[in-house]
C-alpha positions in Angstrom: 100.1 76.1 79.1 101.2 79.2 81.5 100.6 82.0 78.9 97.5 80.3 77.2 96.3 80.3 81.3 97.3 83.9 81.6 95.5 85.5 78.5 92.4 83.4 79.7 93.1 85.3 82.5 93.3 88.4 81.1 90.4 88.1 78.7 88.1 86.9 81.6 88.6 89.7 84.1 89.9 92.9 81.2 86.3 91.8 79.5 84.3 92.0 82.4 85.9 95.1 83.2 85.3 96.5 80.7 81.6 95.9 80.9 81.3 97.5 84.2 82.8 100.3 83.5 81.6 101.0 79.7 77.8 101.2 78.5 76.7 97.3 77.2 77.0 99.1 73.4 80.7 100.6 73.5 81.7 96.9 75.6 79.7 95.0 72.4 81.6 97.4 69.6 84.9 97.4 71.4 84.5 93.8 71.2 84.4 94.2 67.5 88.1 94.8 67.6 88.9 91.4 68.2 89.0 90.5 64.7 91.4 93.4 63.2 93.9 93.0 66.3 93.8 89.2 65.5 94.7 89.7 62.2 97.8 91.9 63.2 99.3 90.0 65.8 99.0 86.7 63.1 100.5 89.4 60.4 103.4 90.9 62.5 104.1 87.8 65.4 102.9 84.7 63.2 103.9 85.2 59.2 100.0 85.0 58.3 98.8 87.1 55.5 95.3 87.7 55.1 93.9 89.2 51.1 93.4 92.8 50.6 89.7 92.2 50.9 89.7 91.2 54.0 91.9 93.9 55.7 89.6 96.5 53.8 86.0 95.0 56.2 88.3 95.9 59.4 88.1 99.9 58.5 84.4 100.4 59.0 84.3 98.1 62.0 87.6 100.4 63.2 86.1 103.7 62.2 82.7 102.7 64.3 84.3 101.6 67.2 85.9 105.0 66.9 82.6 106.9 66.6 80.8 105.3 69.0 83.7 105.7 71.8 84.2 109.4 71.1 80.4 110.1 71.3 79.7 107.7 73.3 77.5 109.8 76.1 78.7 108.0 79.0 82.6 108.1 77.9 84.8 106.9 80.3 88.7 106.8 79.7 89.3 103.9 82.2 86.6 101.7 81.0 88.0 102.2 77.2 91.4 101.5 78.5 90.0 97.9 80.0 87.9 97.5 76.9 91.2 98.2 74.5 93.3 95.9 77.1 90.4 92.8 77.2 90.6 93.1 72.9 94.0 92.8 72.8 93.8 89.8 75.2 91.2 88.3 73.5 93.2 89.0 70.6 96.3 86.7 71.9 94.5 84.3 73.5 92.6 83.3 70.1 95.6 83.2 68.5 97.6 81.1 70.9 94.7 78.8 71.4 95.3 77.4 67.2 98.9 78.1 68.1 99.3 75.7 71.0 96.9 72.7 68.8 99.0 72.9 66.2 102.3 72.7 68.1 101.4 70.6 70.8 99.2 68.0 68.2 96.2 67.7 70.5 92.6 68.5 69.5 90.0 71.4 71.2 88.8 69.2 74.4 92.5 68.1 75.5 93.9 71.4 74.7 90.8 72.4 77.0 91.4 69.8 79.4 95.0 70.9 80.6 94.1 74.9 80.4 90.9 75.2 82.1 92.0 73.8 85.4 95.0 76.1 85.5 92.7 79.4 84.5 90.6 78.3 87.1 93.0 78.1 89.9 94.2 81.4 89.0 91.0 82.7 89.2 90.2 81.5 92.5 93.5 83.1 94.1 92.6 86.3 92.8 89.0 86.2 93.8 89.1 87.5 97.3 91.2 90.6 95.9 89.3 92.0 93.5 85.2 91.3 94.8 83.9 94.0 97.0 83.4 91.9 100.3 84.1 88.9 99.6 82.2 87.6 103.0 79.2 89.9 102.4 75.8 88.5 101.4 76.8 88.7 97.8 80.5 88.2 98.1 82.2 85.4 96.6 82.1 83.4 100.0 78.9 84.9 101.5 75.7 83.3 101.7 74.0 82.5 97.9 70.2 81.7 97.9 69.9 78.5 95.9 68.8 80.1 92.7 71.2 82.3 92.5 73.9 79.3 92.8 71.8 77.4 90.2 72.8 81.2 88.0 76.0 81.2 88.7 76.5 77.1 87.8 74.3 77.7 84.3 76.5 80.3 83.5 80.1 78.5 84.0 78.3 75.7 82.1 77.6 78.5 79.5 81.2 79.7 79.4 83.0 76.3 79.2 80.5 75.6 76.0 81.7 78.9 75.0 85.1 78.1 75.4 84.8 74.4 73.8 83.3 76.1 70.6 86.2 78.8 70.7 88.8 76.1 70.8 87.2 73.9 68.7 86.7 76.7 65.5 89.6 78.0 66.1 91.1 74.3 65.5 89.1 73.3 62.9 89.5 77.0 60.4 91.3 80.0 62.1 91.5 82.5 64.4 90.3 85.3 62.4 87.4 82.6 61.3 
């Protein structure tokens, strides 16, 4: 479960990251990569072929991720770099999320139900390193008005949907899928 953790890791903070340091267009078409870099770690790592006609849909997604980050007007070397790192993360962890259901045997929600709480505690440890302040107003531990809190709730009960529907496609089809 360590690595799955990690890469959850690793997509959670290189994504967001990546989106503020990038423009919300180059962080969406950066995240486009995720598909092509799939298919080569399964090619190269994992003994997966995919047909000729699907490798051929990943050069204009690559070509206009290519465009837009070169003429992107706010280009920014270190956000690519977390954008390139979060895709290739992303990239892993979809991977190893049909990976570990197939070899451990276990469906989306149990394979959920021991990696979630191990991401999270990770998470929480590196909190108070990377917020600005964590004490301030708007830190981590600082003082939240009540709707803000009701946010920040919605949205982790946003992500784990997100992350139920992730494991669960990726059990039922594929990680390219």
């Amino acid at each position: 479960m360590l690595p799955l953790a990690l890469t959850f890791c690793g997509f959670v903070a290189f994504t967001n990251l990546s989106l503020e340091t990038n423009t919300v267009g180059t962080y969406q078409i950066m995240k486009t990569m995720t598909t092509p870099c799939i298919i080569i770690i399964q090619e190269r790592f994992y003994a997966r072929s995919f047909s000729t006609q699907v490798k051929l849909t990943m050069i204009p997604i690559a070509i206009g991720v290519f465009l837009n980050s070169f003429y992107d007007v706010k280009f920014n070397l270190l956000g690519i770099i977390y954008a390139s790192l979060g895709v290739f993360v992303t990239s892993l962890y979809q991977v190893w999320v049909g990976e570990k259901q197939h070899e451990f045997q276990v469906n989306s929600m149990q394979l959920l139900y021991y990696q979630a709480p191990l991401s999270s505690a990770m998470l929480f440890v590196v909190i108070p390193f990377v917020e600005p302040d964590v004490w301030s107003f708007h830190g981590a531990l600082g003082e939240w008005p009540i709707h803000v809190i009701g946010m920040v709730l919605l949205s982790g009960v946003v992500a784990f949907m997100v992350n139920l529907s992730i494991f669960w496609v990726i059990g039922n089809t594929s990680a390219v899928t």
